[in-house]
N, C-alpha and C positions, 0 to 999 in steps of 0.2 A: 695647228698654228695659224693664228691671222696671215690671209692673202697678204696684205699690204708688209708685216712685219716679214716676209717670206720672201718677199721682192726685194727688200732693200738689202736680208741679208745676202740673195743670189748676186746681184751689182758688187754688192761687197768685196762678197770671193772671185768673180770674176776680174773686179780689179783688181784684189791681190797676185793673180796669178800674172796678169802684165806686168803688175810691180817688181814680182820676182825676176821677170825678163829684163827688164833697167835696173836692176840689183848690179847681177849678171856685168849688165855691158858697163852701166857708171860706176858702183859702188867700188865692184872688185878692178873691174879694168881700166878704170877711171877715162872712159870714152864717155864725154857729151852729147848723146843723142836725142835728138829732135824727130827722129823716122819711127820710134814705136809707135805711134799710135796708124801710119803707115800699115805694117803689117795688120792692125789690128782690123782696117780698111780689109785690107785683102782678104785675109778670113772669116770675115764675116759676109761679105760680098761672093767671094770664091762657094763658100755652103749655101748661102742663103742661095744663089742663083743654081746651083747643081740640084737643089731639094724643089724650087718650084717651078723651075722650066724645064729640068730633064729628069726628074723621079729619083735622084738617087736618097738613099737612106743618109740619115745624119750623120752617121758616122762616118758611111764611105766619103762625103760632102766634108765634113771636118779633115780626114786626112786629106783630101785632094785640097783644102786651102792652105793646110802646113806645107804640100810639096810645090805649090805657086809658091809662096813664100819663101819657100828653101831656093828656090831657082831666082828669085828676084835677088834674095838677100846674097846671093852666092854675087853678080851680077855687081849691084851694088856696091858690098863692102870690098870684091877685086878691087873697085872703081877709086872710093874713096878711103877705106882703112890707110893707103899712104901718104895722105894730105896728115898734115898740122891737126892737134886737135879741133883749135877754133875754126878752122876750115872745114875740117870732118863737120863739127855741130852745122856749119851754114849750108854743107851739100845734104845732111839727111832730112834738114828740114825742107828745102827744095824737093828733095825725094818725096816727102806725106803730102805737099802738094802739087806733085805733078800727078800724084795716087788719086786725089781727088778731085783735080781736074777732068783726070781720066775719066771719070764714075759720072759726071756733068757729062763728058762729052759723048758718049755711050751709050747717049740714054735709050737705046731701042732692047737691051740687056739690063742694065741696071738702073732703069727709071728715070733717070738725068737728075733737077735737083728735087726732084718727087720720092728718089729714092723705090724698094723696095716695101709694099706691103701685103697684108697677110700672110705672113710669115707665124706657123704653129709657135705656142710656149711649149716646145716638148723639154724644156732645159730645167729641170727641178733642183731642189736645194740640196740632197745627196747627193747627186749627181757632183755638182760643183764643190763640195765641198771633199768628195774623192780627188777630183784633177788636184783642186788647190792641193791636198795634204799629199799629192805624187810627186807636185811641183818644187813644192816645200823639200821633198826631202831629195828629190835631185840636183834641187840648191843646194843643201846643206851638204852634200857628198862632192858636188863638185866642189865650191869652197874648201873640205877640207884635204882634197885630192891632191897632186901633183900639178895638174891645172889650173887648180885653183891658187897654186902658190905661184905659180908662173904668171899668172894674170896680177896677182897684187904686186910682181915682182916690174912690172909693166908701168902700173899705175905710179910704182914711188919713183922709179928711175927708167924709165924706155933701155937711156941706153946701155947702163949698167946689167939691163936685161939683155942685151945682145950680146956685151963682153962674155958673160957667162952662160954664152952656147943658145941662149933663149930663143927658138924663131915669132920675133913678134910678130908678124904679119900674118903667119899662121895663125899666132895662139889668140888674135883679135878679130881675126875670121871665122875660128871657129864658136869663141863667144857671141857674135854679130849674129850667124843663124841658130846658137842658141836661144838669145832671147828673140829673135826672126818670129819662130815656133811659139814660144810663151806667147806673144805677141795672138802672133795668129789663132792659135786655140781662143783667146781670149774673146777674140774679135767674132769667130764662131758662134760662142756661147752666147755673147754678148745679144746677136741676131737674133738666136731661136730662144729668146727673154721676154726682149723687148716687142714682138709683132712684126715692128716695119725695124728698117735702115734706111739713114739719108747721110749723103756725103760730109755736112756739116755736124754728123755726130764725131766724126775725126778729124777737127780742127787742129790748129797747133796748142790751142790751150787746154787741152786731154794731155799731150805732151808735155807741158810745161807740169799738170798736177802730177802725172807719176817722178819727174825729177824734183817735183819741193819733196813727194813723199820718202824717197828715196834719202834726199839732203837732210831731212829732218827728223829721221830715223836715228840714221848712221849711218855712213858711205859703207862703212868694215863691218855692222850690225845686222846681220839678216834678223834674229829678234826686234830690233828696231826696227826696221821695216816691215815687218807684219805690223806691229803693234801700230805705227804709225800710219798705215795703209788703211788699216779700220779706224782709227781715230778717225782721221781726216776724211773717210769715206762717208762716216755715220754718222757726222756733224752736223753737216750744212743740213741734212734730212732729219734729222729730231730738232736742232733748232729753226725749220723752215728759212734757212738764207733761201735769195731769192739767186738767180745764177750769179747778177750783175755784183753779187758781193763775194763770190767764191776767189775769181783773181787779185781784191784787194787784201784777203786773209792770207790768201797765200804769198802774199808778199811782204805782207806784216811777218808773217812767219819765217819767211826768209831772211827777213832784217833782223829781226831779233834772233835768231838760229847765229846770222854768222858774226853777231857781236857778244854774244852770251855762251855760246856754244858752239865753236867750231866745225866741232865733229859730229855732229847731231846730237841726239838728246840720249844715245844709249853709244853713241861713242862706236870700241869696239866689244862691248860686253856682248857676251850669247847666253842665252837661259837654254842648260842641258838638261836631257832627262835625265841627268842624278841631280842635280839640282831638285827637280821639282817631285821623285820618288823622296829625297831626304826631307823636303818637306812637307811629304803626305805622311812619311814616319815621323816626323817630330809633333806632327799635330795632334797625332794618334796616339804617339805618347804622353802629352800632355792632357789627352781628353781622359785617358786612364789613371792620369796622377790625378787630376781633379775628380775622379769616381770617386778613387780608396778615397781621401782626402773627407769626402762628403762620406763615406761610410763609417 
């Protein structure tokens, strides 16, 4: 496979598996956050620094940034999961930038805004393309779990949620270092991809693209959110936008999404696997009626 076409699909699935983590916390639990890209900081920071100044392997490097992360995010969401939501959104964006302030202030560890470089490509496309499809279906288990119904049950009514026994605060804690982890694994891979890391690669506008992708999916669609997560990834890089164009589409997107389409573009539809086995039979049976048909 072309390097170059190999690269864009590894960024791809790497995003998808953030995406899955703001699934998670906006779609299903209908929490506004601003701090994924936050964890993403952390994990990739947390590996990248364990693998080139004290020799650990990638892997032990990746779990020790999910267990930073789980300790922040435990931390964190204590702190803020009790505020208002639009409060919740303006403390965890505060949160990805006191992350990245941090990373600047640091710099005799994490290069300051030099960032990390020489950083190994040990991060291949099966590789990512296993997490993705773990991530995928831990989504789609949680989703159709007990949890997963508690979380939607959060999103439509809080406190309807608590009348009926719900403990929210739990149940938005535990989604919070859910997608904490996504987050962080992403942030990982992300590193040992790209060579270097600089603090300005987790901006607030990383966070702003996983919540269009998320919105323009379908808040209740995990199929719409993959689908959408590679649209929107693979765009701007086969039609070369330049970056300065990437926040005006996503904003066009937005406007037309919440005046066209409320609920995103796939709503709450989910593509199952008997969906798509009926349709590998029905293909099959049509390619054998046009056989006889021709005989």
């Amino acid at each position: 496979m072309n390097s170059y076409l190999a690269s864009i699909l590894i960024f791809t699935g790497i995003n998808l598996i953030s995406v899955l983590g703001m699934f998670l916390l906006m779609g299903l639990t209908g929490l506004l956050s601003f701090g994924q890209v936050g964890f993403m900081a952390i994990g990739a920071y947390v590996t990248a620094i364990s693998y080139m100044r004290f020799g650990l392997p990638f892997g032990a490097g990746l779990l020790l940034g999910v267990g930073v992360s789980l300790l922040v995010g435990l931390v964190i969401g204590t702190v803020t999961l009790k505020l208002r939501n639009d409060y919740f959104a303006l403390a965890t964006y505060g949160f990805a930038e006191v992350i990245k302030n941090v990373l600047i202030y640091f710099s005799g560890y994490t290069g300051g805004s030099m960032g990390v470089f020489g950083i190994p490509a040990i991060v291949t496309l099966p590789m990512v393309i296993v997490i993705f499809l773990a991530a995928l279906v831990l989504c789609r288990n949680f989703k159709v779990s007990k949890l997963g119904r508690n979380s939607l049950a959060i999103r439509n009514d809080e406190l309807a949620a608590k009348v009926m026994g719900i403990n929210t605060f739990k149940q938005k804690l535990l989604v919070f270092l859910f997608s904490a982890v996504f987050g962080s694994v992403a942030g990982s891979l992300l590193a040992f991809s790209t060579y270097y890391i600089e603090p300005n690669m987790f901006n607030w506008s990383k966070s702003v693209e996983l919540i269009v992708i998320v919105f323009f999916g379908g808040i209740n669609s995990l199929t719409g959110v993959v689908f959408a997560g590679m649209a929107l990834t693979l765009l701007p890089e086969i039609l070369h936008f330049g970056a300065e164009w990437r926040m005006v589409i996503y904003t066009a997107i937005i406007i037309v999404t919440m005046i066209y389409r409320p609920t995103g573009l796939f709503g709450r539809w989910e593509l199952s696997l008997s969906q798509i086995l009926g349709w590998i039979k029905g293909r099959r049976k049509s390619a054998v009626g046009r056989g006889g048909q021709g005989a």
